[in-house]
N, C-alpha and C positions, 0 to 999 in steps of 0.2 A: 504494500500500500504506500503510497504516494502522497508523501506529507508535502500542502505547499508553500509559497512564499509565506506567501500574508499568516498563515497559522503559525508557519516560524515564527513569524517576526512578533506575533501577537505573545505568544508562548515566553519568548526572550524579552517583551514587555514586564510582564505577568510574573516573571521570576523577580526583575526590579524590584518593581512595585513591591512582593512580599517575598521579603528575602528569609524573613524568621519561615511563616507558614513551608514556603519552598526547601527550608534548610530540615525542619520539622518531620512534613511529610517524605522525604528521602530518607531520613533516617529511619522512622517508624518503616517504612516499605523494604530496606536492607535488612530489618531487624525479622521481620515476617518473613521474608524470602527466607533469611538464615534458616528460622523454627521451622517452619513449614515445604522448604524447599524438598527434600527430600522425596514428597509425593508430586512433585511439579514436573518433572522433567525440566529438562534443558541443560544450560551450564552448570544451573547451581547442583541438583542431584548428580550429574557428572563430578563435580567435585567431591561432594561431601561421599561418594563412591568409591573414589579414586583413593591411591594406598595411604597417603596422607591422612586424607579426609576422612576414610573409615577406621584410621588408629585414632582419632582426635574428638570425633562430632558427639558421639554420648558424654564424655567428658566437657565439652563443651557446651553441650547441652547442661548438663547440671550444675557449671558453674556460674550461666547464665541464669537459671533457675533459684540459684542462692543468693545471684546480686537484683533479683525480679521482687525476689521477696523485702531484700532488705530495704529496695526504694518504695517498695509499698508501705513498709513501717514506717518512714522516713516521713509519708505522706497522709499518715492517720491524724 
């Protein structure tokens, strides 16, 4: 699919204008890619596959898990 001018240019507006929400929602989306990728296909379950990623990702998963918890207390 065939992104055009004008929605670039609107898009590259859009980011300006909100730089926190834009900085926000990529983060929060890498964050879900991470947890969730695994049933996704593409690059990310290729990685988290791959011989690295499969000695690493439960581990990483539960450390994540540990520091999920503690920002929620953080935030009671």
């Amino acid at each position: 699919m065939t992104v055009s001018k004008s929605q670039l240019k609107a898009s590259q507006v859009y980011r300006k204008r909100n730089p926190e929400r834009t900085a926000y929602t990529t983060l929060r989306r890498n964050a879900f890619n991470f947890v969730n990728g695994y049933q996704k296909g593409g690059k990310t379950e290729k990685a988290i596959k791959s011989d690295y990623g499969s000695e690493h990702y439960f581990d990483d998963l539960k450390d994540l898990q540990n520091d999920l918890k503690k920002a929620i207390e953080k935030l009671k």
